[in-house]
KOLFIFI-943872 format. One record per residue (C-alpha): residue in three letters; z, x, y. Coordinates in pm, whole numbers, plus 50000, padded with zeros to 5 digits. Layout:
BEGIN
AlaZXY;...
end
This chain:
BEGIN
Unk500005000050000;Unk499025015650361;Unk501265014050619;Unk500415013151037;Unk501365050250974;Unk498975057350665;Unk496125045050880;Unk497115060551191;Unk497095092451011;Unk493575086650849;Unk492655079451171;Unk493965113451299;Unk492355128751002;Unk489195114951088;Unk488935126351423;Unk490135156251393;Unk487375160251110;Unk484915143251328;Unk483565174951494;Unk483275193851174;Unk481995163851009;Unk479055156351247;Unk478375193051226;Unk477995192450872;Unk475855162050841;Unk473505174851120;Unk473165206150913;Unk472615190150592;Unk470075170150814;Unk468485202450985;Unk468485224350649;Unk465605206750476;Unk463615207650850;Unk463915243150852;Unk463195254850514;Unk459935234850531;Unk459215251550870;Unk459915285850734;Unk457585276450423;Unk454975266550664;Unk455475299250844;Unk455405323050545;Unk452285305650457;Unk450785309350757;Unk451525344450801;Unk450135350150450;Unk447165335050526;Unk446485355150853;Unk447715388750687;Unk444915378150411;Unk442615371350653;Unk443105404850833;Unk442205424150537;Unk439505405750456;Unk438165415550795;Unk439295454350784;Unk437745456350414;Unk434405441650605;Unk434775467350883;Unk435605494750680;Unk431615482550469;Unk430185482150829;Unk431475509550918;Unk429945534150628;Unk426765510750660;Unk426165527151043;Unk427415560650927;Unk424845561150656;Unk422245547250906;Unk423075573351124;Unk422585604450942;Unk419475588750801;Unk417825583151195;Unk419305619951214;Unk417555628850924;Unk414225614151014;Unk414045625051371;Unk414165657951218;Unk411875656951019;Unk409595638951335;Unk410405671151524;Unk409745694951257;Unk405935681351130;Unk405025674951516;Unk407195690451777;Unk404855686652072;Unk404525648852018;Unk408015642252016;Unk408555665652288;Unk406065642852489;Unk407625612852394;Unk410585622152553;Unk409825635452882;Unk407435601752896;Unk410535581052861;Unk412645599153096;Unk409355593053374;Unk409755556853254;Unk413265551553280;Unk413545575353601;Unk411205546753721;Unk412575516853626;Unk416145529853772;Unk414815539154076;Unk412945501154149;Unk416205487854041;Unk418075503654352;Unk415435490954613;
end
């Protein structure tokens, strides 16, 4: 049987729990919210870390690509030079003329 004190006393109790109680239920509330948000961002972040070597691994192919296009050009303008020096020779002082030119209309 409760007395006016018995429920008095609950009524202290609860109160006094009252703080710690709504702190609890807003963190049993908030826990689930925040471990899906943290999933979301670990997934995230493993998708753009995925995506990031996806594009370094292309770079990296691009990157030898032009290497290897550039020592063959290197290669073949050698070879230009060596079977007709003269003609390459006068290619190159007729594009300086020509872009010598085309600079100096550009400034007028």
């Amino acid at each position: 049987m409760r007395t006016t004190t018995d429920t008095s006393h609950t009524a202290a109790d609860t109160a006094a729990k009252g703080p710690n109680h709504v702190i609890e239920q807003a963190s049993a509330i908030a826990h689930p919210v925040i471990d899906q948000l943290s999933a979301k961002a670990h997934d995230t972040v493993d998708k753009l870390a995925s995506a990031a070597g996806h594009s370094a691994e292309r770079l990296d192919e691009q990157s030898e690509q032009l290497a290897a296009t550039s020592q063959r050009l290197r290669h073949n303008v050698g070879q230009q030079l060596q079977r007709n020096p003269m003609a390459v020779l006068g290619v190159a002082v007729a594009s300086g003329f020509i872009l010598s030119w085309m600079l100096k209309s550009r400034g007028r």
